[in-house]
N, C-alpha and C positions, 0 to 999 in steps of 0.2 A: 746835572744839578737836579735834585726832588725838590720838588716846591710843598712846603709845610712843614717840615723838620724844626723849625725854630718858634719859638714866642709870637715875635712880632711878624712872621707872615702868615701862622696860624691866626691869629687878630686880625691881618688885612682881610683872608680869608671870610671868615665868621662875616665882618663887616661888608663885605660884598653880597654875600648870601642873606642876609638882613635886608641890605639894601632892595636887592633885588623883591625877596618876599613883600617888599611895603609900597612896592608900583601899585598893585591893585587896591589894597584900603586907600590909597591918597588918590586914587584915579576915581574910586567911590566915591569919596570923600569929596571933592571937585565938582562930580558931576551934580550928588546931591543936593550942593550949597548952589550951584547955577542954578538949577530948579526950582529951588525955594527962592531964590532970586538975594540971596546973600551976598555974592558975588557976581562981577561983571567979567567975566571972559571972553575973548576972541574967539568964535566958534571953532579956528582948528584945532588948541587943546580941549575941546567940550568933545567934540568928532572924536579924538584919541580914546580921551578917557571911557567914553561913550564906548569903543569897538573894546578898549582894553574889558572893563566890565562886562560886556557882552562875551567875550570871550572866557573869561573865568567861570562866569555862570554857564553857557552851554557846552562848553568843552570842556574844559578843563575839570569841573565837580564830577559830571558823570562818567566821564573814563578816567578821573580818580577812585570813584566808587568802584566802576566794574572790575579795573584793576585789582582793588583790595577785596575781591571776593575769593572766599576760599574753593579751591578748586578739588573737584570730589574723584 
């Protein structure tokens, strides 16, 4: 069986990968508003959020960048 051939698991697809990509703006998003003190969270999703953004930012941008460098 291929998985994607059809409509509606090309859309669950899509929506997974959506999903996925929106982890870090809402992990942002979280951490920021704790800060500012807009929100009251438990600190083990502020910890999450906190390592997920940390992560984004030092790994994941700059061996995105190195990656997309043209190679001579």
């Amino acid at each position: 069986m291929i998985v994607g051939k059809s409509v509606p698991e090309y859309i669950l697809i899509r929506t997974c990968i959506t999903s996925l990509r929106l982890v870090t703006p809402l992990a942002f998003l979280v951490l920021v508003s704790w800060l500012l003190g807009v929100i009251a969270v438990h600190p083990a999703p502020v910890a999450w959020c906190s390592v997920e953004v940390a992560f984004y930012l030092l790994v994941y941008l700059p061996r995105r960048r190195y990656l997309q460098q043209v190679c001579d």
